[in-house]
C-alpha positions as CSV (number, residue, x, y, z in Angstrom):
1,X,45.6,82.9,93.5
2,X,47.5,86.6,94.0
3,X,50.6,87.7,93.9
4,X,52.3,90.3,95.5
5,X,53.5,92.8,92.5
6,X,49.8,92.3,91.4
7,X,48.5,93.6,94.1
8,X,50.8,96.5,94.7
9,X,50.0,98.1,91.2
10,X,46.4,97.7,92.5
11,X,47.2,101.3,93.9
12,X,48.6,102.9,91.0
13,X,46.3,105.2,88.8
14,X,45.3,103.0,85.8
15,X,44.9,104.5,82.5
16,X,42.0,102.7,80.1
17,X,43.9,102.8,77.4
18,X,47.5,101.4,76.4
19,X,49.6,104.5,75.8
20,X,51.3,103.5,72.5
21,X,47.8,104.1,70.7
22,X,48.5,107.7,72.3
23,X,51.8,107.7,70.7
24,X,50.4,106.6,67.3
25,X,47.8,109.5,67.4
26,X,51.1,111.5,68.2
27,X,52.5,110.4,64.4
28,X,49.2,110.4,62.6
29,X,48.4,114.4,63.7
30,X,52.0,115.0,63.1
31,X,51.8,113.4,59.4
32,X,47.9,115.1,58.8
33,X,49.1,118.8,59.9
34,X,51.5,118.6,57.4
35,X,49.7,116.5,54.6
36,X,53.0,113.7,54.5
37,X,50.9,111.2,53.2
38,X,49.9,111.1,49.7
39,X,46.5,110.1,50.5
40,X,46.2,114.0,52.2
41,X,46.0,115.3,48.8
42,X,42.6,115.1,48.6
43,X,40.3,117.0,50.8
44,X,37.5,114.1,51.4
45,X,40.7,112.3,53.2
46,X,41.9,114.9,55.4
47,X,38.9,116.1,56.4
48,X,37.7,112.4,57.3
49,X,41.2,111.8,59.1
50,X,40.5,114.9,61.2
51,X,37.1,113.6,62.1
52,X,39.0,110.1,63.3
53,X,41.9,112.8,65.3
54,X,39.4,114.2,67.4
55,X,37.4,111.1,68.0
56,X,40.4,109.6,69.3
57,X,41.6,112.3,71.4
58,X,38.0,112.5,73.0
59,X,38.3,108.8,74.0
60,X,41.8,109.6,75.1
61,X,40.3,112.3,77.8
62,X,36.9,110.9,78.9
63,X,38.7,107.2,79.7
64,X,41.3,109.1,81.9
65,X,38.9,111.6,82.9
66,X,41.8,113.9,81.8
67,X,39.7,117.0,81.7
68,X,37.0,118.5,84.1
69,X,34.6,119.8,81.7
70,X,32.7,119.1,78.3
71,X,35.4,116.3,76.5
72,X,33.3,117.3,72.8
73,X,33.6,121.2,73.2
74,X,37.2,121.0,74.2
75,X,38.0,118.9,71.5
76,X,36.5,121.2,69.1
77,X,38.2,124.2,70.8
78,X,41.1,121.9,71.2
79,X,41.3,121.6,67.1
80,X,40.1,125.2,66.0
81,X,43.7,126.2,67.5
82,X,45.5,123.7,65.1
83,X,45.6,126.8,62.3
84,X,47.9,129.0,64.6
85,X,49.8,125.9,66.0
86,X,50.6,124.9,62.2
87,X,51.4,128.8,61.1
88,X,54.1,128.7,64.2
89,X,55.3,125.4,63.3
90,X,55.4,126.6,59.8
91,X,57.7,129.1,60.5
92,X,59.7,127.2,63.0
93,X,60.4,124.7,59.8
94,X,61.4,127.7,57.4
95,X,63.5,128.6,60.1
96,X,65.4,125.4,60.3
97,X,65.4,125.4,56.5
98,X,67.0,129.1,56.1
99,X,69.4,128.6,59.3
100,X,71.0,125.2,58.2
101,X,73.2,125.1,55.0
102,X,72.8,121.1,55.6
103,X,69.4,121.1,54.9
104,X,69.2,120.4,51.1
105,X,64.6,121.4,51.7
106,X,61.6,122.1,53.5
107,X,60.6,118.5,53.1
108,X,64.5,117.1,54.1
109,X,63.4,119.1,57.8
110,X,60.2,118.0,57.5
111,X,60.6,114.1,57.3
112,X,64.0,113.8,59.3
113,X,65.1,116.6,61.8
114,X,64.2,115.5,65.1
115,X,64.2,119.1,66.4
116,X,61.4,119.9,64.4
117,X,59.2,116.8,65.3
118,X,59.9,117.5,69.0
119,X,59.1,121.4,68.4
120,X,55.4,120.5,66.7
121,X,54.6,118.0,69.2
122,X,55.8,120.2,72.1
123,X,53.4,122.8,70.4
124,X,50.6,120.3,70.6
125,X,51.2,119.0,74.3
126,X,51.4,122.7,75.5
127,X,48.0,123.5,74.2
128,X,46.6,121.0,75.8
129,X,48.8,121.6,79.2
130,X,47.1,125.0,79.2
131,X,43.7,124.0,79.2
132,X,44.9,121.4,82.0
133,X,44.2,118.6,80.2
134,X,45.8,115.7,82.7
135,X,48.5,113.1,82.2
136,X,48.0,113.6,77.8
137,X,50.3,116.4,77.5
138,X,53.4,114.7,79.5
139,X,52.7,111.0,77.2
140,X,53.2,113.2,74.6
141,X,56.2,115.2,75.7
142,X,57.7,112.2,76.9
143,X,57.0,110.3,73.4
144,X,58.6,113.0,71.4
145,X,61.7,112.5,74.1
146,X,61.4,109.0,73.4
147,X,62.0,109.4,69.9
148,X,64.2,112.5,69.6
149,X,66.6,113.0,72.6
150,X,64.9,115.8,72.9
151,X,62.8,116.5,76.5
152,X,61.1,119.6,76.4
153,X,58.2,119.1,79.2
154,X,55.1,120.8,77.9
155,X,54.7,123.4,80.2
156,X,57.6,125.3,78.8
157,X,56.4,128.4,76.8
158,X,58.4,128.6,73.8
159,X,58.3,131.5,71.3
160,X,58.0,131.8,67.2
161,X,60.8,130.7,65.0
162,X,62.4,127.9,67.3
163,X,65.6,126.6,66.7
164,X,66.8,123.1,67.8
165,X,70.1,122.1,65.8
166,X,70.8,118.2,66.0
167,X,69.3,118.1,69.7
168,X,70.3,115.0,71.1
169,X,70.8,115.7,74.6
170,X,68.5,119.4,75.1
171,X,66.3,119.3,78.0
172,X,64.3,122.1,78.6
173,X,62.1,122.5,82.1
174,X,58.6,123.3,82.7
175,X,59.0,126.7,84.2
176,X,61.2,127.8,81.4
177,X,60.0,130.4,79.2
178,X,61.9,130.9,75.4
179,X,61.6,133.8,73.2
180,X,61.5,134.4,69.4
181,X,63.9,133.5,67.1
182,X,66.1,131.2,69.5
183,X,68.5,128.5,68.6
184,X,69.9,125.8,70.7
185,X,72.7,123.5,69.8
186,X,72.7,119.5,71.2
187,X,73.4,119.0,75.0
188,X,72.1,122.1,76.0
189,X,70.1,122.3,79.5
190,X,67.4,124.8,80.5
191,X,67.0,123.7,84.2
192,X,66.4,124.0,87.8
193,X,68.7,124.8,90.5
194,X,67.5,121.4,93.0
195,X,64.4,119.0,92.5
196,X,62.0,119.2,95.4
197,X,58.4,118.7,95.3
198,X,58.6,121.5,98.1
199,X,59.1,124.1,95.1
200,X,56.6,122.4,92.7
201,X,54.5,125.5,91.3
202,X,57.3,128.1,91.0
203,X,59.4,129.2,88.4
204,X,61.7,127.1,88.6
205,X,63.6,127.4,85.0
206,X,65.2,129.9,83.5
207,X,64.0,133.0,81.0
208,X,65.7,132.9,77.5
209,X,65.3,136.3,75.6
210,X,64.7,136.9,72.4
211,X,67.0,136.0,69.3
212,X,70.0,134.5,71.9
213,X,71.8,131.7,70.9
214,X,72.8,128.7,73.0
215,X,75.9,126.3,71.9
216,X,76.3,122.7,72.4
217,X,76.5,121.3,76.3
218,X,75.8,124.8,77.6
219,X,73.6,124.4,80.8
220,X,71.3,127.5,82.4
221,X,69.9,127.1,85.7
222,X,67.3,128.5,88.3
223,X,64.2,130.5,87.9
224,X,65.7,133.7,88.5
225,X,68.0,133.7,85.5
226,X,67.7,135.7,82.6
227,X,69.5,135.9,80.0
228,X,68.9,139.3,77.9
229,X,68.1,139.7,74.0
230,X,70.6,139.1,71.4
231,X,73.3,137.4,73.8
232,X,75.4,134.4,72.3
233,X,76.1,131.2,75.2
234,X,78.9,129.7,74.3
235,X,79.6,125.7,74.1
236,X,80.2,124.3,77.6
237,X,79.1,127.5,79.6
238,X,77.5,126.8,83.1
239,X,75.7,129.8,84.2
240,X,73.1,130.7,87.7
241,X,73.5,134.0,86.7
242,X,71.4,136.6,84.6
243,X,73.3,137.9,81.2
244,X,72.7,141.4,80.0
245,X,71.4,142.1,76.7
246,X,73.9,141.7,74.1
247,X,76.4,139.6,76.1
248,X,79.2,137.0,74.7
249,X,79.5,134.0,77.6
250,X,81.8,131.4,77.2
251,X,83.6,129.1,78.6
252,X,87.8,129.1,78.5
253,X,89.9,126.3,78.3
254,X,93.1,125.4,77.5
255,X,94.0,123.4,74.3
256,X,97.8,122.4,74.2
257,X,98.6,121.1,70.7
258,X,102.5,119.8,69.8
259,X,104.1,117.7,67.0
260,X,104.5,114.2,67.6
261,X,108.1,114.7,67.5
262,X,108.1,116.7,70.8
263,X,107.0,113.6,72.6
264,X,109.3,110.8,73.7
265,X,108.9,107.7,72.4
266,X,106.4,105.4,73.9
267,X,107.4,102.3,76.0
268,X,106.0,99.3,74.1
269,X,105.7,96.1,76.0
270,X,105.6,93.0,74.2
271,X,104.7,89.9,76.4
């Protein structure tokens, strides 16, 4: 017995494992960096947890043969960066916390923004897209996007104190690099003039500088745009073009507003 959509996904690169266990480690390293469950208070418990996090992520890589080398060593390697992944995500949080007069505490950010759970796992995926770890690092990006609304591919290089307010909407490309101390408002797009597999490879995205700040809807395009330190993008800008250091961009419209009374009565039609 066969059947013909069984034997076309015969061609199809099959992973060993079913990705939601993936997306499960996702939460539990999430939840352990940050010690969010009670049980993390006492050492014996994290320490064993972290044990069972790199277990897991070593079966992840050796059943999709997702890295060329020693699975063990880069693990290890893998997890002695998880101290300067948690001091940038540290200050990415008290960033969020200081920015936002919403935010009532650390832990209100920690437990509910979804900018900050797509920023730490973004962090995690990119370490791993460096080292070229196959396939892992996009499940994981594409969880958090999942989730959030937020798709931030994890080849993007994104500096300290990262900013995304409410976020439904931001997608951020793999070319793009961010610097410090950026915000971004919901809606916003850092992305690529066309999609081509001819111009796979190249920067593709576009350069934020340091300490700009992009408002909602606001989309930047191509590779070759920069925009300089300390500018301000303004809600609804489209932009190819670099911006100088310093620069206001935004968009003007036209709002008409007038009293009801100006209008003529509306024709009601009662059938």
């Amino acid at each position: 017995m066969t059947h013909p959509i069984f034997e076309n996904n015969a061609r199809f690169l099959r992973l060993s494992f079913d990705k939601r266990s993936l997306s499960a480690w996702a939460d539990e390293i999430f939840d352990w960096l940050f010690s969010i469950h009670p049980r993390y208070s006492r050492i014996e418990v994290f320490l064993s947890k972290e044990a069972e996090l790199k277990q897991d992520l070593q079966h992840f890589i050796r059943e999709i043969n997702a890295y060329p080398g020693d699975a063990a060593a880069f693990v290890r390697e893998f997890f002695n960066q998880l101290p300067v992944i948690h001091g940038l995500l540290k200050s990415d949080l008290e960033t969020i916390f200081i920015s936002d007069p919403a935010a009532r505490s650390i832990d209100e950010v920690l437990f509910s923004y979804p900018g900050f759970y797509a920023v730490a796992i973004h962090r995690l995926a990119h370490a791993l897209f460096l080292a070229e770890v196959k396939i892992i690092p996009r499940l994981l990006s594409e969880y958090a996007h999942f989730k959030t609304g937020i798709d931030i591919h994890s080849g993007a290089r994104i500096g300290e104190r990262f900013l995304i307010d409410h976020g439904t909407g931001v997608v951020i490309g793999e070319t793009c690099e961010i610097g410090n101390d950026v915000k971004i408002y919901q809606g916003v797009t850092l992305g690529a003039l066309s999609v081509s597999r001819k111009i796979a490879g190249t920067k593709r995205h576009p350069t934020i500088g340091n300490r700009v700040v992009i408002y909602a809807n606001a989309t930047i395009l191509g590779g070759n745009t920069v925009i300089g330190d300390d500018s301000v993008i303004g809600g609804n800008v489209w932009t190819t073009q670099s911006i100088p250091d310093c620069s206001l961009v935004f968009h003007k419209s036209e709002i008409i507003i007038k009293t009801n009374q100006q209008f003529p009565e509306p024709l009601n039609f009662i059938i």
